[in-house]
C-alpha positions, 0 to 999 in steps of 0.5 A: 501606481494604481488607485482603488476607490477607498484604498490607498495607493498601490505600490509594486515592490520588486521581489527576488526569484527566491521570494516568489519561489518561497511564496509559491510554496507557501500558496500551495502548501496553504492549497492555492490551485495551481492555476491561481498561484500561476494568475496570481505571480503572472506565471504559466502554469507550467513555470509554477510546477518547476518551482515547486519541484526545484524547491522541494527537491532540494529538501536537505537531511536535516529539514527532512529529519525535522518535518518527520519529527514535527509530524511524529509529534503531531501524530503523538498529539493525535494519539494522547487525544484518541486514548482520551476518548477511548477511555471516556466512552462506553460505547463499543463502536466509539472503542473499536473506531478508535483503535482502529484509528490508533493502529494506522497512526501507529503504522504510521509513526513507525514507517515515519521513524524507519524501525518499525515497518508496517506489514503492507496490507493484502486481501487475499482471496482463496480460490479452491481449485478441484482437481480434474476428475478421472474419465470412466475409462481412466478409473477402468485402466486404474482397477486393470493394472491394480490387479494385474500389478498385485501379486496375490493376482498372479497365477502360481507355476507348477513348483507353486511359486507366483510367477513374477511378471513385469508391470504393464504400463500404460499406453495412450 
């Protein structure tokens, strides 16, 4: 036993693993650093970490199924509040703000509820890509095989038929 002037006795009482873990829990969840639960219990900090993760991964089903219940309701709450406000300003930016905040939390409680998936978000940006530009000599060889590819270009035989002459292709 340890005296404090104006305090009264101090008595350490022995507490099971499972009750330093849960109040581990609590301390975090109430935003205790990590390092002041560690001081606090006499743990290294890395020891606070594995009870954290133990305690948390070992969440079931059903308490998973009622803290998304708890907090679909508190975004419920969120949103009557928000229509409230919405419905007694005037002022356009007041309005916007919170529709604004109204759709997140809708996204929100739909990612929440698995049936109404929110579309990710994405800022795309264009980039306009011009495409090469022809040489002169390019635009040059492209007149010289139109012409000679058109058939009102051909020389005519001496039957007056237009000669058929094979396409010239283009060598590099």
């Amino acid at each position: 036993m340890s005296n404090k002037p104006n305090d009264g006795p101090v008595m350490l009482v022995p507490v099971d693993d499972e009750e330093v873990a849960a109040r581990i829990v609590a301390a975090v969840l109430d935003g205790s650093s990590e390092r002041e639960i560690a001081q606090r219990y006499g743990l290294s900090i890395r020891e606070v970490r594995r009870i954290m993760v133990e305690r948390l991964a070992n969440i079931s089903l059903e308490e998973r199924a009622i803290e998304v219940g708890v907090e679909v309701a508190r975004i419920s709450e969120m949103q009557q509040r928000l229509y409230a406000l919405t419905l007694g300003s005037d002022d356009a930016t007041v309005i916007c703000n919170c529709a604004q905040v109204w759709n997140r939390l809708s996204e929100r409680k739909g990612a929440l509820r698995g049936h109404d998936i929110a579309p990710q978000r994405r800022d795309d940006r264009l980039t306009i890509l011009e495409a090469p530009k022809a040489s002169a000599n390019d635009r040059i060889r492209e007149v010289i095989m139109g012409v000679i590819n058109d058939p009102a270009h051909r020389p005519a035989s001496k039957d007056g038929d237009v000669l058929e002459a094979e396409p010239i292709e283009r060598s590099h």
